[in-house]
Biotite code that builds the C-alpha atoms (Angstrom):
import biotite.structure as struc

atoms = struc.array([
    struc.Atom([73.000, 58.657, -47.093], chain_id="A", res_id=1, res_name="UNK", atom_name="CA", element="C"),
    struc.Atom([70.294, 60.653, -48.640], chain_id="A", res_id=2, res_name="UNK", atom_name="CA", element="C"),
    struc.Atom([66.601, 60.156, -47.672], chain_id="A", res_id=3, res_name="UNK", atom_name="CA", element="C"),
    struc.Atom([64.813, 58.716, -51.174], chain_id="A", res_id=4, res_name="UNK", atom_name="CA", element="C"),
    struc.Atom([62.393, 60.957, -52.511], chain_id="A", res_id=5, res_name="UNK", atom_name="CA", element="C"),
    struc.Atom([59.090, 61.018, -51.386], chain_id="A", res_id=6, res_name="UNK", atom_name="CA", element="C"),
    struc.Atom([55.766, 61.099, -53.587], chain_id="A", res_id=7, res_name="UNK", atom_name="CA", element="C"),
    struc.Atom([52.203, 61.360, -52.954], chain_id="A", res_id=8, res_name="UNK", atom_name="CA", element="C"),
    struc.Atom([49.389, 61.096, -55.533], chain_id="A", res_id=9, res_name="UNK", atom_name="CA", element="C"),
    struc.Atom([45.347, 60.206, -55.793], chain_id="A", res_id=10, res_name="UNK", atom_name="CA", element="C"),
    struc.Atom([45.172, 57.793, -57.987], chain_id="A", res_id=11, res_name="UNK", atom_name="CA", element="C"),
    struc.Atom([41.973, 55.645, -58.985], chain_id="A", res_id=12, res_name="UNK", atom_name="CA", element="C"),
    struc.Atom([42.729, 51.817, -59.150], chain_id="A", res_id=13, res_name="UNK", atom_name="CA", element="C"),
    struc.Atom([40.858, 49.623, -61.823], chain_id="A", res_id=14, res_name="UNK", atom_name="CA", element="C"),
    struc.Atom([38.734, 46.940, -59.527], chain_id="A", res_id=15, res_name="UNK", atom_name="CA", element="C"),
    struc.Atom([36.028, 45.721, -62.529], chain_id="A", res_id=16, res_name="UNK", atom_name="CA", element="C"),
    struc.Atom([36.630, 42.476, -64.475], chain_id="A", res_id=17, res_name="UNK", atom_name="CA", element="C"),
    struc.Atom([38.270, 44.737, -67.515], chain_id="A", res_id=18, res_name="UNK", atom_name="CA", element="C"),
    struc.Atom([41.361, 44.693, -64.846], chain_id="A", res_id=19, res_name="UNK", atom_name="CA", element="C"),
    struc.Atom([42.638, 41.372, -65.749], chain_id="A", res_id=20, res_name="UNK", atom_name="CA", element="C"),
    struc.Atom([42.688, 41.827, -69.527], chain_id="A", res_id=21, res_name="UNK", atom_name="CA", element="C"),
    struc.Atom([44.807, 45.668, -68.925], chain_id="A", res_id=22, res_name="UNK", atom_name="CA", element="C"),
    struc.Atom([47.602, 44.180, -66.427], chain_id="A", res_id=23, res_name="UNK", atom_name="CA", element="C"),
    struc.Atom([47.880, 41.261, -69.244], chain_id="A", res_id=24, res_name="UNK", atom_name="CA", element="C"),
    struc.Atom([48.723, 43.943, -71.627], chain_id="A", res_id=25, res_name="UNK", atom_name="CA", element="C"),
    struc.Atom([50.804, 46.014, -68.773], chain_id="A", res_id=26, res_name="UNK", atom_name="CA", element="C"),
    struc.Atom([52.944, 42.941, -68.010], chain_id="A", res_id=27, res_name="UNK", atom_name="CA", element="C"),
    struc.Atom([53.485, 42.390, -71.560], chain_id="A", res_id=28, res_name="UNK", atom_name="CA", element="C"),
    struc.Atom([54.418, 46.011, -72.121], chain_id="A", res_id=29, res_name="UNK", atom_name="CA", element="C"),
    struc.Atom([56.066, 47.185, -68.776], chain_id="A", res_id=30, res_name="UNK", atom_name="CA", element="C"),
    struc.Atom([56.609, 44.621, -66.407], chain_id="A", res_id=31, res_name="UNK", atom_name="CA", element="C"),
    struc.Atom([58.955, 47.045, -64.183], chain_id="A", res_id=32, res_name="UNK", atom_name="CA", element="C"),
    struc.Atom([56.114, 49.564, -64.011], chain_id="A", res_id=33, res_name="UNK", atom_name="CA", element="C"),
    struc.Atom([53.189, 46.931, -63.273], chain_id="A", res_id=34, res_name="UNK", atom_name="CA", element="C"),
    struc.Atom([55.441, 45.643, -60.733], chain_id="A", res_id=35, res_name="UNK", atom_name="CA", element="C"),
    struc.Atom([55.563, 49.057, -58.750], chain_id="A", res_id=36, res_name="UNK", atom_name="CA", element="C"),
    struc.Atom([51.611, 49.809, -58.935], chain_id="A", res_id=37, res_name="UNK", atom_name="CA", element="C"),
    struc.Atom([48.433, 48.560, -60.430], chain_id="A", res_id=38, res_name="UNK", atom_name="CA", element="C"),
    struc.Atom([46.691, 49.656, -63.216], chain_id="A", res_id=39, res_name="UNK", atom_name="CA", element="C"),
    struc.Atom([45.049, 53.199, -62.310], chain_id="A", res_id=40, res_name="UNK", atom_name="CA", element="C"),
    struc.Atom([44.271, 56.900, -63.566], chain_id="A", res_id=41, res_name="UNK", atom_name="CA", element="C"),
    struc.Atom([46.247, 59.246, -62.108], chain_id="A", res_id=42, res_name="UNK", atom_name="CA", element="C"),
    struc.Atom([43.736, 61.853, -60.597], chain_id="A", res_id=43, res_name="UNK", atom_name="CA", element="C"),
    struc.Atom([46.055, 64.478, -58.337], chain_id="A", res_id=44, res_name="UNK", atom_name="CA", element="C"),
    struc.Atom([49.537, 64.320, -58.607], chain_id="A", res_id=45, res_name="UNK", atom_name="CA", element="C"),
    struc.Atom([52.178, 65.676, -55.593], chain_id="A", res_id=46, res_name="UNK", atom_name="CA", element="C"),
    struc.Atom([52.869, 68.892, -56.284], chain_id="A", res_id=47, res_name="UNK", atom_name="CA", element="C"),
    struc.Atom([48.956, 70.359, -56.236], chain_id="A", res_id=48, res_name="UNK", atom_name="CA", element="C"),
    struc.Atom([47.678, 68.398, -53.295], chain_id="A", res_id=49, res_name="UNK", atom_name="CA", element="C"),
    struc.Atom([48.673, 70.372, -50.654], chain_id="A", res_id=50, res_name="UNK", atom_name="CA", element="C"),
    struc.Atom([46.253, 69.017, -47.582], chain_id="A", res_id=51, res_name="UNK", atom_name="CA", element="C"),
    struc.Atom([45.106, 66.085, -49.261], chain_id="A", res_id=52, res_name="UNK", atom_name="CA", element="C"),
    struc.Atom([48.821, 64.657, -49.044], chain_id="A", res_id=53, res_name="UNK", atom_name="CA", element="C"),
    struc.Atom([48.158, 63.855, -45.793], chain_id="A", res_id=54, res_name="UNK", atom_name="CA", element="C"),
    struc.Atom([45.645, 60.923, -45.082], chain_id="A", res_id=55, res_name="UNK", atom_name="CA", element="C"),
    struc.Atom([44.394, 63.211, -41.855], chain_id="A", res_id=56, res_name="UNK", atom_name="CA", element="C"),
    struc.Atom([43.652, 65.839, -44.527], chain_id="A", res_id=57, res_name="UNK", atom_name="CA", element="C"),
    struc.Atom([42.207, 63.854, -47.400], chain_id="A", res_id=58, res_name="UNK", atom_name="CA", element="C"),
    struc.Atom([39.936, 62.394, -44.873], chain_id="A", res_id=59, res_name="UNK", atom_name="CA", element="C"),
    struc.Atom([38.885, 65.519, -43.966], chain_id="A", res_id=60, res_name="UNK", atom_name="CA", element="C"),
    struc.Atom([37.729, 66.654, -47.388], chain_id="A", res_id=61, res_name="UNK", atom_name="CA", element="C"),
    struc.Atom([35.685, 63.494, -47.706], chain_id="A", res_id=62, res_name="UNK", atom_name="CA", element="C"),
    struc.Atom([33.745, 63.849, -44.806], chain_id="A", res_id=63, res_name="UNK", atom_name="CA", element="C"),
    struc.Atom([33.270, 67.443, -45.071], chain_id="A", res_id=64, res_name="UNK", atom_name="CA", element="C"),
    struc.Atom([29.524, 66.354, -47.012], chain_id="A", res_id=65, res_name="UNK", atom_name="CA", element="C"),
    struc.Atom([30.321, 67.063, -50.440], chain_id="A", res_id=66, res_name="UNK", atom_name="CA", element="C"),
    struc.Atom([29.281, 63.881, -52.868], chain_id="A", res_id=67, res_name="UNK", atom_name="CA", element="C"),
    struc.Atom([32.494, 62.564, -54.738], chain_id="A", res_id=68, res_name="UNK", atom_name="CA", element="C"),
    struc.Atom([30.778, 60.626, -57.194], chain_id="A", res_id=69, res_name="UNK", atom_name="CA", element="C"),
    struc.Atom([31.405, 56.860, -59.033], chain_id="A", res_id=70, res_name="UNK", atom_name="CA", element="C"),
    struc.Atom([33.303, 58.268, -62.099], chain_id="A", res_id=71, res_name="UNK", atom_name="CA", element="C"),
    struc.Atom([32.531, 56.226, -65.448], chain_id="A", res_id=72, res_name="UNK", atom_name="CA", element="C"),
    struc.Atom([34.605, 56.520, -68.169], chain_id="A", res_id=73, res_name="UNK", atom_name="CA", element="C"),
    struc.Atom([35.577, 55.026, -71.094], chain_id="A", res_id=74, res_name="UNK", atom_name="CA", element="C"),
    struc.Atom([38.790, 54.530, -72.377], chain_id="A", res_id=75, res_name="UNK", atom_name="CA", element="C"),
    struc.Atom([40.169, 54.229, -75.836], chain_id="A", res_id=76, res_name="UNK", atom_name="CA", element="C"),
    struc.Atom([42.833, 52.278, -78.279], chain_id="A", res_id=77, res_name="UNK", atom_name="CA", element="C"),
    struc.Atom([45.728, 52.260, -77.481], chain_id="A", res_id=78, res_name="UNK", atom_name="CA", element="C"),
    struc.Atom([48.097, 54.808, -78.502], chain_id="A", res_id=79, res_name="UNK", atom_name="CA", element="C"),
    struc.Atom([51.890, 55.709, -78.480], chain_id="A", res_id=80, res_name="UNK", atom_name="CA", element="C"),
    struc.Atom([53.452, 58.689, -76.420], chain_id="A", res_id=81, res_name="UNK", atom_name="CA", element="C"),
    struc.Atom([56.926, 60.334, -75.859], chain_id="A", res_id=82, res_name="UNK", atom_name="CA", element="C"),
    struc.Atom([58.073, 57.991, -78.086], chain_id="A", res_id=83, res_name="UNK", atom_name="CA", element="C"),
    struc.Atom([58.343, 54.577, -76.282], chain_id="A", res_id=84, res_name="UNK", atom_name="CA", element="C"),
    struc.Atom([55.241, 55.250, -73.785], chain_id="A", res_id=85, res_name="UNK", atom_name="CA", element="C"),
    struc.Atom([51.574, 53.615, -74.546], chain_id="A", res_id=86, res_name="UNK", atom_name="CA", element="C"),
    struc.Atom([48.430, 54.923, -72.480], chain_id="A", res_id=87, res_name="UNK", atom_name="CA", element="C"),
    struc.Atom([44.718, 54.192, -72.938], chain_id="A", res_id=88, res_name="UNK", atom_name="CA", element="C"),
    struc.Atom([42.942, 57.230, -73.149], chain_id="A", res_id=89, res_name="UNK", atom_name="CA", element="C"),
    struc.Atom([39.927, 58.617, -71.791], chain_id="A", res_id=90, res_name="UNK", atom_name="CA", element="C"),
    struc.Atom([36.928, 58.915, -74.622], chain_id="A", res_id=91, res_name="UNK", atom_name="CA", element="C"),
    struc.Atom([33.897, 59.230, -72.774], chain_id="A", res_id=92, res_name="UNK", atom_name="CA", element="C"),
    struc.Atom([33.661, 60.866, -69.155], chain_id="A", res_id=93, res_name="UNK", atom_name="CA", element="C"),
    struc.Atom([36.761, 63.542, -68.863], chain_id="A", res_id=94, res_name="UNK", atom_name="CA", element="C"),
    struc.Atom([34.477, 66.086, -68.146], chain_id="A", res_id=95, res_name="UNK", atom_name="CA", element="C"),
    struc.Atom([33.555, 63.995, -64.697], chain_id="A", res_id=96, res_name="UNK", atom_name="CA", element="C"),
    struc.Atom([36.942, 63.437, -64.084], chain_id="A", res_id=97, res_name="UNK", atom_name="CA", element="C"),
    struc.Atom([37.600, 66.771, -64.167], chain_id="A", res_id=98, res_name="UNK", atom_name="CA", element="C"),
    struc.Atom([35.009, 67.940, -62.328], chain_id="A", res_id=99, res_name="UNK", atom_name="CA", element="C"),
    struc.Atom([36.061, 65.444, -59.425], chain_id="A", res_id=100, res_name="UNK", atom_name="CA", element="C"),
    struc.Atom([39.431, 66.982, -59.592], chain_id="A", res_id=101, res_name="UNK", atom_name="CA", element="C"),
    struc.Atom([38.337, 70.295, -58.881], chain_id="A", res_id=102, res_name="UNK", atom_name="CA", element="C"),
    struc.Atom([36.127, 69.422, -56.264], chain_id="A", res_id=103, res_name="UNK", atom_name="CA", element="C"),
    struc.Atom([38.368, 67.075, -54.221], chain_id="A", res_id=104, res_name="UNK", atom_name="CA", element="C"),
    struc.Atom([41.313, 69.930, -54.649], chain_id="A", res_id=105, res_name="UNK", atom_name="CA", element="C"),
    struc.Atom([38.933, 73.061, -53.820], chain_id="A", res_id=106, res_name="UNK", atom_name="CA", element="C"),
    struc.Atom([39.741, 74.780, -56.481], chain_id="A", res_id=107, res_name="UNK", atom_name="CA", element="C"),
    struc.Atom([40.347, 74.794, -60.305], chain_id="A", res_id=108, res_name="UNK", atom_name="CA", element="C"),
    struc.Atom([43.201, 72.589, -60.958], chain_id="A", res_id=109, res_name="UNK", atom_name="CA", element="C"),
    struc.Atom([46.839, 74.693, -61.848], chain_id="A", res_id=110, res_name="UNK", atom_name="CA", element="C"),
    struc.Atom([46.750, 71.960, -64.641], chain_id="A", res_id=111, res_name="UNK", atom_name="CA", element="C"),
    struc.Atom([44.393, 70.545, -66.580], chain_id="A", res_id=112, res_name="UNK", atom_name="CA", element="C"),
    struc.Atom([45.086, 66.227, -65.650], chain_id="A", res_id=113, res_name="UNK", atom_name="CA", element="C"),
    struc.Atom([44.356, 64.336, -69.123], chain_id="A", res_id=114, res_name="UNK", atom_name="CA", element="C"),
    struc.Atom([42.215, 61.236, -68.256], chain_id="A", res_id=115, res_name="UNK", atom_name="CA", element="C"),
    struc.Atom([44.333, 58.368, -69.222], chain_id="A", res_id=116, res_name="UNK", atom_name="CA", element="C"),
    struc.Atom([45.582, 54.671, -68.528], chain_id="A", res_id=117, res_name="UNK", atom_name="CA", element="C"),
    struc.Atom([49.061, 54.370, -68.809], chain_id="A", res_id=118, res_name="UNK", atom_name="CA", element="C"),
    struc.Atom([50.016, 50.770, -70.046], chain_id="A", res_id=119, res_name="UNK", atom_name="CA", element="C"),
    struc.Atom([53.873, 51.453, -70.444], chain_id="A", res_id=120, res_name="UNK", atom_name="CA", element="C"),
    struc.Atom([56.200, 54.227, -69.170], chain_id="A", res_id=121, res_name="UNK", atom_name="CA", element="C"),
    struc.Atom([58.296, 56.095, -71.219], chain_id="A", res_id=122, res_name="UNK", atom_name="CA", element="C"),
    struc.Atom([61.029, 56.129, -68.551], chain_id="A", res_id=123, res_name="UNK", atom_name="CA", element="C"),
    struc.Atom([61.290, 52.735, -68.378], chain_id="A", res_id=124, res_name="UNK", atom_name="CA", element="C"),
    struc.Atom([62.638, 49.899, -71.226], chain_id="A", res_id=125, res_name="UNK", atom_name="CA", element="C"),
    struc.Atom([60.387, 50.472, -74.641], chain_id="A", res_id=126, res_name="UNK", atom_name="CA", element="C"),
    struc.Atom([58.028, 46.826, -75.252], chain_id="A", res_id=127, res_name="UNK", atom_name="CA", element="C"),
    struc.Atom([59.542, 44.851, -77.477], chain_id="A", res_id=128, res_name="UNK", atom_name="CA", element="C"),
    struc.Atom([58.025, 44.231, -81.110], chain_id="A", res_id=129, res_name="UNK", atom_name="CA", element="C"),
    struc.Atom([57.122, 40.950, -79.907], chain_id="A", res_id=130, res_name="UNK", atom_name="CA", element="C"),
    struc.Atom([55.303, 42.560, -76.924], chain_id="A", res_id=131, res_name="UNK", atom_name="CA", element="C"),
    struc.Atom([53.600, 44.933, -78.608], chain_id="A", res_id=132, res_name="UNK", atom_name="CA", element="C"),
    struc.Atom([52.057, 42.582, -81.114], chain_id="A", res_id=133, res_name="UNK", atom_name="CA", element="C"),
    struc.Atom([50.599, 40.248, -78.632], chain_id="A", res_id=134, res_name="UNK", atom_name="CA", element="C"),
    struc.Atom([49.067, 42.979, -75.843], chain_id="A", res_id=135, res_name="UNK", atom_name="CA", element="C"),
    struc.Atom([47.751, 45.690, -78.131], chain_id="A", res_id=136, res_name="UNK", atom_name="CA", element="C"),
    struc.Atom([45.532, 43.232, -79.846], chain_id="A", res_id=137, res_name="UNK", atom_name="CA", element="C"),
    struc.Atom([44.412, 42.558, -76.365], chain_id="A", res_id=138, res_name="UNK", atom_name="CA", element="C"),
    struc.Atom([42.689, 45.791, -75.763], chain_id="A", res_id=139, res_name="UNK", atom_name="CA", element="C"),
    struc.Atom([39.989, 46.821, -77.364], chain_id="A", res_id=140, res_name="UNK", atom_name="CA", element="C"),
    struc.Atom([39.048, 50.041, -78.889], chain_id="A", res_id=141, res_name="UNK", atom_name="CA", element="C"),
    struc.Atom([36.190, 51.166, -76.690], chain_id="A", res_id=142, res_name="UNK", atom_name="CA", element="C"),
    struc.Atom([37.282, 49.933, -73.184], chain_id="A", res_id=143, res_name="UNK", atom_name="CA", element="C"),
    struc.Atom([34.392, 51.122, -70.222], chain_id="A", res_id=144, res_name="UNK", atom_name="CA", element="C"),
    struc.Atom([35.248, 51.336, -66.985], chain_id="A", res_id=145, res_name="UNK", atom_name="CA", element="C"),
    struc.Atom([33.762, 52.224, -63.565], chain_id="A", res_id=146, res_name="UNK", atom_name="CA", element="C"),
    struc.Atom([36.243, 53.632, -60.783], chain_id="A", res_id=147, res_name="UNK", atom_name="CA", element="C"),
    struc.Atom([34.790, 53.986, -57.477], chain_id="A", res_id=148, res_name="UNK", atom_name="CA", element="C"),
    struc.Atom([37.659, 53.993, -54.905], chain_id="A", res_id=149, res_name="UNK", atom_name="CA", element="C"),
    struc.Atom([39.907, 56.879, -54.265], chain_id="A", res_id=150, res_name="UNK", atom_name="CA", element="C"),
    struc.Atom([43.318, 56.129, -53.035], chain_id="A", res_id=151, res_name="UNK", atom_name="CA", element="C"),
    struc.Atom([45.940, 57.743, -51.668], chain_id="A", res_id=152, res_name="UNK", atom_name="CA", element="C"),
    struc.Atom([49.135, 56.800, -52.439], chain_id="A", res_id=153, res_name="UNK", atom_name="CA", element="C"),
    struc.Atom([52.903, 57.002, -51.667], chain_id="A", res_id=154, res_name="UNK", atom_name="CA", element="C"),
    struc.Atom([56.385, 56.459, -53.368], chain_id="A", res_id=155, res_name="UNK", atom_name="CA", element="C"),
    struc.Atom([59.538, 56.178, -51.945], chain_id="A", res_id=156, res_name="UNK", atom_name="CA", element="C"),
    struc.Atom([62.457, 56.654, -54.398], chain_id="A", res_id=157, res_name="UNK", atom_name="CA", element="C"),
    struc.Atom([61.832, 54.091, -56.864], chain_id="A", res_id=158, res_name="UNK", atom_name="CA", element="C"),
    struc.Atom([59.923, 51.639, -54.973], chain_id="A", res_id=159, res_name="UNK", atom_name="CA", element="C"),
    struc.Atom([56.573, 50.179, -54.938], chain_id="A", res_id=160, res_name="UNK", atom_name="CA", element="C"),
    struc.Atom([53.924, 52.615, -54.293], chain_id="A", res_id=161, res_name="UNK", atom_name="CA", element="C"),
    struc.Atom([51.647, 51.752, -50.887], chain_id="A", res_id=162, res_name="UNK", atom_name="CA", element="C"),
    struc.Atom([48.769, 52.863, -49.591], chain_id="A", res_id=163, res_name="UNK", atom_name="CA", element="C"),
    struc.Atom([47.825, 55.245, -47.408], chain_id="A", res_id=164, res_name="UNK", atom_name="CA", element="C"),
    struc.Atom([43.863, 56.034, -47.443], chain_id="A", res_id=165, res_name="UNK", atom_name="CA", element="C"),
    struc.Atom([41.129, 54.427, -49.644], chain_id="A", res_id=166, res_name="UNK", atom_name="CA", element="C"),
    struc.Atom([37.814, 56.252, -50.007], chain_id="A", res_id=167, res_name="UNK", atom_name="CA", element="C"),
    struc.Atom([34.504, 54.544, -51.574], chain_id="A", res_id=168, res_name="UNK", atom_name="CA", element="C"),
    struc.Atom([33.523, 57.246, -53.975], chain_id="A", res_id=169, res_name="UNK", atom_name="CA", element="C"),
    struc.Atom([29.447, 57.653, -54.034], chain_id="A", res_id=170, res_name="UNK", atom_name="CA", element="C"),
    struc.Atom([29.521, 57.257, -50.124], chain_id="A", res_id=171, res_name="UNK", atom_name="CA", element="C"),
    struc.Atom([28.576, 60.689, -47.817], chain_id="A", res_id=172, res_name="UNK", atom_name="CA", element="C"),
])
């Protein structure tokens, strides 16, 4: 039997009192996707990591000096994507997230990473009418938000992502 596929991101949980009120609306809206991870911003995904997909090598990068600052941001209504997808996106602060990008990678990213929240994945069931009317009113239109752990974090197949290192951001 095959090995499951393996993937490995840095992803920035939500940890402030806002967190409640978006995995409300994420439960109501994807409950398969809120059950595999909590609510985050993606900030690296697998394929431009390179070092950093190894917790050895992340750890490296942080301690090499360099200041990986608290990122504030603010995130917006939300809005529909790829038809049956729905994301909060980033208003206020992109330009610090991707500034951290670039630092934490080395280099200037191959991509450019859009700052966003997403509430429901369009790979999974679209929310219901019924959903959609009671979470959206949930959120509001100006949502701020303070994300100051880095995570590492790792997939297998389609199961529940784990993991693997957790960096304080603001900490030398």
């Amino acid at each position: 039997m095959p090995e499951a596929a393996l993937r490995r991101q840095l992803s920035l949980y939500l940890s402030g009192p806002e967190t409640l009120l978006v995995e409300r609306a994420r439960g109501l809206l994807d409950p398969l996707q809120q059950s595999l991870i909590p609510a985050h911003l993606t900030l690296c995904r697998e394929d431009e990591l390179g070092d950093l997909a190894e917790p050895d090598g992340l750890l490296q990068q942080l301690s090499a000096g360099a200041d990986f600052p608290v990122l504030d941001l603010v995130l917006g209504a939300p809005r529909q994507f790829h038809e049956t997808g729905w994301l909060l996106p980033c208003v206020q602060g992109a330009e610090a997230f991707a500034r951290l990008r670039s630092q934490l990678l080395g280099r200037e990213p191959a991509r450019e990473q859009q700052a966003h929240l997403t509430l429901a994945h369009p790979r999974n069931p679209a929310p219901s009418a019924s959903a959609l009317a009671q979470a959206l009113p949930l959120l509001p239109d100006r949502l701020p938000i303070r994300l100051d752990r880095l995570r590492l974090i790792e997939q297998r197949g389609a199961g529940r992502w784990r993991e693997l290192a957790c960096h304080a951001l603001g900490a030398s």
